[in-house]
C-alpha positions in Angstrom: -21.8 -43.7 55.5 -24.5 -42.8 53.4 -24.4 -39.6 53.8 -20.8 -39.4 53.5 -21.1 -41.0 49.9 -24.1 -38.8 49.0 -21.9 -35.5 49.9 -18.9 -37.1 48.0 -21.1 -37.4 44.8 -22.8 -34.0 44.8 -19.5 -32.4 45.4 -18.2 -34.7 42.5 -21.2 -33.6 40.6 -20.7 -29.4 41.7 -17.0 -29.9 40.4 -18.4 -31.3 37.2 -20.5 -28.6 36.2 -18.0 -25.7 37.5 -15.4 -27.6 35.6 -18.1 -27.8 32.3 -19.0 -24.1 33.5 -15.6 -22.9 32.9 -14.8 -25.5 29.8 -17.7 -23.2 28.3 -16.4 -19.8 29.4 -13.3 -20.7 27.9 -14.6 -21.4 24.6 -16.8 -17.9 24.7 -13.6 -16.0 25.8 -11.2 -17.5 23.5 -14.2 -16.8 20.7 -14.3 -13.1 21.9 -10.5 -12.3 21.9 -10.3 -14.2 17.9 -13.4 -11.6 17.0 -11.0 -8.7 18.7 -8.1 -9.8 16.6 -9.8 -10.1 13.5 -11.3 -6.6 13.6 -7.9 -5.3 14.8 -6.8 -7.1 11.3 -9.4 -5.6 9.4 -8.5 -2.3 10.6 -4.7 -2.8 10.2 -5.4 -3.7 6.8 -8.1 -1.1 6.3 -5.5 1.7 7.5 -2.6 0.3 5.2 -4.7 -0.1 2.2 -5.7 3.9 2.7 -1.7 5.0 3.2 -0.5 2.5 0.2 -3.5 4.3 -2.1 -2.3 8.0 -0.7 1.7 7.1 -1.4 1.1 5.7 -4.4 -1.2 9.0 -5.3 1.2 11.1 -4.2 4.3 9.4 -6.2 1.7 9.7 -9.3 1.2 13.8 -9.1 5.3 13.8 -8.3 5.9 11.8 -11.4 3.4 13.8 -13.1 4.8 17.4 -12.1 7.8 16.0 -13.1 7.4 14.9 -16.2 5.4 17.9 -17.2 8.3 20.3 -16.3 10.5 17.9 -18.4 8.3 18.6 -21.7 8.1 21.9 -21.2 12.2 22.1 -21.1 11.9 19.6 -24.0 10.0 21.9 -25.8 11.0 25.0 -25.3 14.3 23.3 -26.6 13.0 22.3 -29.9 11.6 25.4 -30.5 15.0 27.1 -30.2 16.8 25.0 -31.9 13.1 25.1 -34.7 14.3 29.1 -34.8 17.7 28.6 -34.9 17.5 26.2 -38.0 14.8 28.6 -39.3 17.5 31.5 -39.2 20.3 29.9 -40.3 19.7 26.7 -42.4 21.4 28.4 -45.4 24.1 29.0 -43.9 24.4 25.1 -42.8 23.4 24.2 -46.0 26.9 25.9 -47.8 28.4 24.7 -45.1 27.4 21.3 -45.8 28.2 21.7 -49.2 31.6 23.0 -48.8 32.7 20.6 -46.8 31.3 18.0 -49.7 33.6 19.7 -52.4 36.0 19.4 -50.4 36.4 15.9 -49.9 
């Protein structure tokens, strides 16, 4: 009976430490796959940071090309219409003026 008893308490005792064994294998495992997710966030993050910064670098040269083109038309604009006043502000001037005498 012993015997018996002693068996039943080592085997009690083996489950015990398998179950503590695995209790601890658990917690290592479950640490290991958090460290794997947060490194997969990292480089999720990492990644999108790099594509935001390109996007937003190539919106800026877009906006940039853009808006130079649009001065240059602005420009060139003025200038003609600069010339066009140049040649022909006297004749807008009596115009001007007649238009004054009349009223």
């Amino acid at each position: 009976m012993n015997t018996v008893v002693k068996k039943l308490a080592d085997i009690e005792a083996t489950a015990e430490a398998i179950v503590e064994h695995a209790h601890a294998q658990k917690s290592e495992i479950e640490k290991k796959i958090q460290a794997e997710r947060d490194h997969f966030d990292e480089t999720i993050e990492d990644e999108t940071q790099k594509q935001l910064a390109q996007i937003r670098q190539e919106a800026d040269e877009k906006m940039e090309r853009i808006l130079k083109e649009q001065r240059e038309k602005n420009r060139s604009t003025i200038d003609n219409l600069k010339k066009e006043f140049e040649e022909n502000h006297t004749a807008y001037a009596r115009e001007i003026l007649a238009h004054i005498v009349e009223v």
